[in-house]
N, C-alpha and C positions, 0 to 999 in steps of 0.2 A: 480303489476297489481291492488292488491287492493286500494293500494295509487289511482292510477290513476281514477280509477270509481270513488272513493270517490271526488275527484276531479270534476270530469264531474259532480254528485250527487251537489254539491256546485252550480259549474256554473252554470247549470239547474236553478236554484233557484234563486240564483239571477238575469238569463236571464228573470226571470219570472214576476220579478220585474217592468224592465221594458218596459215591452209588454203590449199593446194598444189596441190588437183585442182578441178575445173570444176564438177564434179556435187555434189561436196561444197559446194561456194560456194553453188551454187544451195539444196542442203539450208538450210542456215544462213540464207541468207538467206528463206526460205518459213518456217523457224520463228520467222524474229523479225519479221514479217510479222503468223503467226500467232497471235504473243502481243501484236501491238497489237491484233486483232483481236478477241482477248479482253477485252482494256485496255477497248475502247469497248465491249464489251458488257456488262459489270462498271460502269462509268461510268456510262453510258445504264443502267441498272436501276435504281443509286444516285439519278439525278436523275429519274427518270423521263421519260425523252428519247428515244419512238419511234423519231426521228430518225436518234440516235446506235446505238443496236440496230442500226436499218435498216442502215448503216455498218457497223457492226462485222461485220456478217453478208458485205455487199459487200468488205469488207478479205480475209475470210476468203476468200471463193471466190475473186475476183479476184488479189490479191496472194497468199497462200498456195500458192492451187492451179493461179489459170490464166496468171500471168505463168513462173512456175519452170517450169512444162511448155513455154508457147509457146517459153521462153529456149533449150530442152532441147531440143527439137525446130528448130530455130535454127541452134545450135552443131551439130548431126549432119548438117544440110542443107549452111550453109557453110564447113565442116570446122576449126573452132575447134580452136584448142590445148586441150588437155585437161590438159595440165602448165601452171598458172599460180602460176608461184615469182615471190615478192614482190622488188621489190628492194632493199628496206630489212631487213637481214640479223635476225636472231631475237635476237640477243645486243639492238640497237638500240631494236627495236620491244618488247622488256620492260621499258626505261628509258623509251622516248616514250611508250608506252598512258598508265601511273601518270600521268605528267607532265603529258598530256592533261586526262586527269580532274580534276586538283588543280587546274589552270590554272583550269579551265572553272567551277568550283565557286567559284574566289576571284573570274573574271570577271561570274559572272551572283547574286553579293551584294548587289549592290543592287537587283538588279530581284527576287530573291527576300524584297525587303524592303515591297516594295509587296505581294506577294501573301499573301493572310492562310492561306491552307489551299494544299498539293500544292506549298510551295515549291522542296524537292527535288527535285521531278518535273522542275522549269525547267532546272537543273542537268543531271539527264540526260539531257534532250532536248538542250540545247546539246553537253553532251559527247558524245552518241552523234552530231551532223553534224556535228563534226571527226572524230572516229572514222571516218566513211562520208566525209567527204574524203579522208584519210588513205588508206584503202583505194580508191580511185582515184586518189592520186599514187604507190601505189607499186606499180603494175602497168604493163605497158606494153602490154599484152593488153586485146584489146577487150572480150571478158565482164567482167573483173571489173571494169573500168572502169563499164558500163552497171549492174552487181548496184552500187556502189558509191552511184551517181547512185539511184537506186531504193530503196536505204537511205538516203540523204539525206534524200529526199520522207517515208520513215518516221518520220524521226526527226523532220521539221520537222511532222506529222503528230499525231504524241506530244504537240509544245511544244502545237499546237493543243486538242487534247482534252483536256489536263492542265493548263497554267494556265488558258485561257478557258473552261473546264467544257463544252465543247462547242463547235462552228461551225455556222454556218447547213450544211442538209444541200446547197442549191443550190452552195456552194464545195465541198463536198467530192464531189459528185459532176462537177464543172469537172476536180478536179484529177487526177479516174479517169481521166477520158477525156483528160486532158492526159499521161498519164504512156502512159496506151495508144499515145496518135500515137508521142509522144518512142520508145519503144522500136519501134515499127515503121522509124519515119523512119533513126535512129543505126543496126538492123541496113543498114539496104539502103545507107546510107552507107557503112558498112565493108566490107558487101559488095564495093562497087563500088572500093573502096580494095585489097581483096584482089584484086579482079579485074588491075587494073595492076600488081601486083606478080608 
């Protein structure tokens, strides 16, 4: 089962890639959210890690349900493009995605050599934060930029609860409220960035 989320968690990301409208980003990105969400409640059961449940629970509502609304409610206020075309053409980004992944998998070899169990997981947690790079270098739009950076956190999220079987819960509730400020602070940033223009 956790293979499979992890899975879904991948596709997520790359579906995120390449999608064109705003709403849909946000889609995408609340269900791959949603499936680490799962990840550490699947996890936390398996080691029996109250902890991580507690998490997995906070991932869900939080990232799932109240970052994509707050983003959405955001974007309607300070009148976001709603057309966010990639600029790394479709023909391109079917050759880079693969590339990515194979790179990421030959780079995180050795360190998947220290780890006795959830090797492959290291793999696509490396490879999904170039992937969530990638989708903020190739936008020039402030949403997908910030859903970008927010995948990032998910994915460096994943490496956490997949190779080190868990994190203390006082980091991971640090890094809640550290991603809350960050998207408050970056909207009223660009806000005021649109404002000049």
């Amino acid at each position: 089962m956790i293979d499979f989320l992890i899975g879904l968690f991948l596709a997520t990301l790359i579906t995120a890639l390449f999608t064109t409208r705003l709403y849909r980003l946000l889609w995408w990105y609340s269900l791959n959210s949603l499936m680490l969400g799962f990840l550490a409640l699947f996890i936390g059961r398996e080691l029996d890690d109250k902890a991580m449940l507690i998490t997995g629970i906070a991932t869900i509502i939080i990232k799932a349900i109240g970052i994509p609304f707050v983003l959405k409610n955001l974007s309607q206020k300070f009148h976001f493009v709603r057309q966010v075309i990639p600029r790394i053409k479709v023909q391109y980004a079917i050759m880079l995605i693969p590339a990515i992944l194979v790179f990421t998998f030959y780079l995180s070899e050795p360190i998947t050599h220290m780890i006795k169990s959830n090797s492959n997981y290291v793999a696509i947690s490396i490879s999904s934060l170039f992937l969530s790079l990638l989708l903020m270098i190739e936008h020039k739009n402030v949403a997908p930029k910030i859903i970008g950076f927010l995948s990032m956190e998910n994915a460096l999220f994943l490496l956490g609860i997949t190779a080190t079987e868990g994190m203390p819960m006082l980091v991971e509730l640090g890094i809640f409220f550290d991603l809350l400020m960050a998207i408050v602070v970056i909207n009223l940033l660009f806000h005021k960035e649109e404002m000049k223009v």
